[in-house]
C-alpha positions as CSV (number, residue, x, y, z in Angstrom):
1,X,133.8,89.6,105.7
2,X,134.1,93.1,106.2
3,X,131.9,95.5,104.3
4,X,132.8,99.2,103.0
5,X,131.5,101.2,104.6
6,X,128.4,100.7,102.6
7,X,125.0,99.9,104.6
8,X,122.8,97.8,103.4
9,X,119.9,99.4,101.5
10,X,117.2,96.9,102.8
11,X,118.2,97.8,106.6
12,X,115.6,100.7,107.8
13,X,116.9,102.5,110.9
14,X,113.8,103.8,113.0
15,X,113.4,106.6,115.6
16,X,112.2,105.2,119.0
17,X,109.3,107.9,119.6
18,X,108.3,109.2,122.9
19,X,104.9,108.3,123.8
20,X,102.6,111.1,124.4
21,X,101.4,112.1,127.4
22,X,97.7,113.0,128.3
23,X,97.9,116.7,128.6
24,X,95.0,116.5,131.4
25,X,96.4,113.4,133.2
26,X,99.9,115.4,133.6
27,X,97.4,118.0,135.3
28,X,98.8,121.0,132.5
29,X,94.9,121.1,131.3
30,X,91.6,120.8,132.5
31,X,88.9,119.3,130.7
32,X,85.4,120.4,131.8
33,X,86.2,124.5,130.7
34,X,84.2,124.7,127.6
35,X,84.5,128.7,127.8
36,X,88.5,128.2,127.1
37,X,88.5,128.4,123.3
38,X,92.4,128.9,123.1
39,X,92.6,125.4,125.0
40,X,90.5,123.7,122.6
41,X,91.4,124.7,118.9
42,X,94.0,122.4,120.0
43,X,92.0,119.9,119.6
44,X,90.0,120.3,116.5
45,X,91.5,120.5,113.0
46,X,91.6,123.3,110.2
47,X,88.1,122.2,109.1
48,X,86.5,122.2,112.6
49,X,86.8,118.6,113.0
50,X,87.6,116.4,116.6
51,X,91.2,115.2,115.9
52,X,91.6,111.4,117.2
53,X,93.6,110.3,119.8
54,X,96.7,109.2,118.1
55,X,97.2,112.5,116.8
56,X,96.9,114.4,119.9
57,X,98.1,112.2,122.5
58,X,94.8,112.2,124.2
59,X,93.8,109.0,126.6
60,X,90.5,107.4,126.3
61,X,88.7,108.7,129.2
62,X,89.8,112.3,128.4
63,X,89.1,112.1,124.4
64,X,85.1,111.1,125.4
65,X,85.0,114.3,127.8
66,X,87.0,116.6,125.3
67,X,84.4,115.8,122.5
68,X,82.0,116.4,124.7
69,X,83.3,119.5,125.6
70,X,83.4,120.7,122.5
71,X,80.4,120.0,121.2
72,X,78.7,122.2,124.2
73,X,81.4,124.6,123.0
74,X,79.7,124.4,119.1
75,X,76.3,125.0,120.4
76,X,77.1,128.0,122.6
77,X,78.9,129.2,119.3
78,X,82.1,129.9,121.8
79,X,83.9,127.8,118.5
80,X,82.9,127.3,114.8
81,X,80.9,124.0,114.1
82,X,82.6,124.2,110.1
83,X,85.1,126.7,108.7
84,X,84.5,128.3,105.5
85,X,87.4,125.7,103.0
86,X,88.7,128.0,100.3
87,X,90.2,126.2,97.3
88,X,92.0,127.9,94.9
């Protein structure tokens, strides 16, 4: 039986995502430069916070030496441990 043209409202067509890549795996960034602060506000949110792994495409081994990399970077006050949240 043909249908009209109609699809089928239970059907759910998904994207196939790309997987992310390690930035520092590819060999784009490099981990251990704490004094970079451009290269890591990448990696911490609007609040000041570590983002996980899922969000930035970060693998395992490279997420432990980012966090600690930015935590020497917090207490060299190179980058903000908190940001001031204004709420309106």
């Amino acid at each position: 039986m043909a249908r009209d043209g109609k699809r089928d409202n239970k059907r759910r067509f998904r994207r196939a995502r790309r997987p992310k890549v390690c930035q520092f795996c590819k060999g784009d960034l490099e981990v251990t430069n704490y004094h970079d602060e451009k290269m890591l506000r990448r990696f911490i949110s609007d609040t000041a916070k570590i983002l996980p792994r899922r969000r930035t495409g970060v693998c395992a081994k490279h997420q432990r030496r980012l966090a600690t990399t930015i935590k020497r970077a917090r207490n060299l006050a190179i980058i903000p441990i908190t940001r001031q949240l204004v709420r309106k």
